[in-house]
N, C-alpha and C positions, 0 to 999 in steps of 0.2 A: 472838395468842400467850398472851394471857393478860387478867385481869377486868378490861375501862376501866378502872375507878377505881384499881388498884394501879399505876397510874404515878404517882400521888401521894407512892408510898413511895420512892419514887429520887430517891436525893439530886441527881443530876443534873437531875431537871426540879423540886426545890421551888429549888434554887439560879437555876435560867433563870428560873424563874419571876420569884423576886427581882429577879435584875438587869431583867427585863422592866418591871417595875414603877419600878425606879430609874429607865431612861433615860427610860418615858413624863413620869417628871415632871420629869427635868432638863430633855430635850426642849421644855418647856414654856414655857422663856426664851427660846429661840432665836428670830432676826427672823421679824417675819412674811412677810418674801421668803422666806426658805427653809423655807414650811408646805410646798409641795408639790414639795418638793425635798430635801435634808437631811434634813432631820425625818422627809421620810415614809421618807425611803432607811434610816435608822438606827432607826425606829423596825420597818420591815418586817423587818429583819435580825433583829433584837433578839428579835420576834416567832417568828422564824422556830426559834430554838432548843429554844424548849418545845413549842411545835406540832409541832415533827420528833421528838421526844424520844416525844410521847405518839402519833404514828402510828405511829412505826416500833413501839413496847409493842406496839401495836394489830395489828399484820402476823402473819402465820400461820408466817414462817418467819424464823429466825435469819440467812439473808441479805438478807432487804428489812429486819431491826430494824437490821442494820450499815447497809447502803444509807443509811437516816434517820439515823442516828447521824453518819456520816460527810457529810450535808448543815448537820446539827447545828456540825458542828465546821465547817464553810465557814462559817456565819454565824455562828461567834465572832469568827472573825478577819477575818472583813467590821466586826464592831462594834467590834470592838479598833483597827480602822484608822481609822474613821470618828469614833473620840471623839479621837485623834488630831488627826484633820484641823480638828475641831469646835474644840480648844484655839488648834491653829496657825493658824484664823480668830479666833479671841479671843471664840468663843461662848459657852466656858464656860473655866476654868483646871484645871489641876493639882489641887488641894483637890477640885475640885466630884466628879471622876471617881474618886477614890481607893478608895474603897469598890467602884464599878464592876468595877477594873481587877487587883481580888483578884477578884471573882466572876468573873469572864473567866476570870482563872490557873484559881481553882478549876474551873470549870464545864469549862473545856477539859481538865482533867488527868482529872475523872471520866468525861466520855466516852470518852477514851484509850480508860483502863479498861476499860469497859462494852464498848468497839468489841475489845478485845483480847482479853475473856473470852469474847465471842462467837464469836471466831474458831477458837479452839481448839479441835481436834478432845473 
């Protein structure tokens, strides 16, 4: 669609980006029973945002960037549910995801966007 590198310029992938970087290191506390479980479930989601954000930049047409975009937005709210779950196990609290849980709001409102501009004839 357009040059690799100006996925950089979309606020929607430096913000995934961001929260990418937050949960790997929240992530970091969590038991070591759940490395290959939790952890990796919330950090593959997590993952999952920016990597879809800069394939779909990458795609030749305006229905496979929505296609990614709209995978984009499945694994916000896979991560929105999973830091949930992570609190109501007592892995981390309230405090720790606060920051997270604007970048979610944010990240998920810009895709909206991004999915709704593309739509448009």
């Amino acid at each position: 669609m357009n040059l690799m590198a100006n996925y950089k310029n979309l606020i929607a992938w430096q913000k995934a980006h961001k929260l990418a970087l937050l949960i790997y290191k929240l992530t970091e506390s969590f038991p070591r029973h759940e490395q290959f479980a939790l952890t990796t479930q919330l950090r593959r989601a997590v993952l999952s945002i920016p990597t879809n954000i800069v394939e779909g930049y990458n795609r030749k047409s305006k229905k496979e960037f929505v296609h990614f975009i709209d995978i984009a937005l499945g694994s916000v709210a896979e991560v929105e549910y999973l830091l949930e779950f992570s609190v109501d196990l007592g892995y981390i609290n309230e405090a720790d995801i606060k920051e997270s849980k604007m970048l979610i709001v944010e990240v998920g409102k810009l895709l909206w966007s991004i999915q709704k501009s593309q739509l448009q004839p």
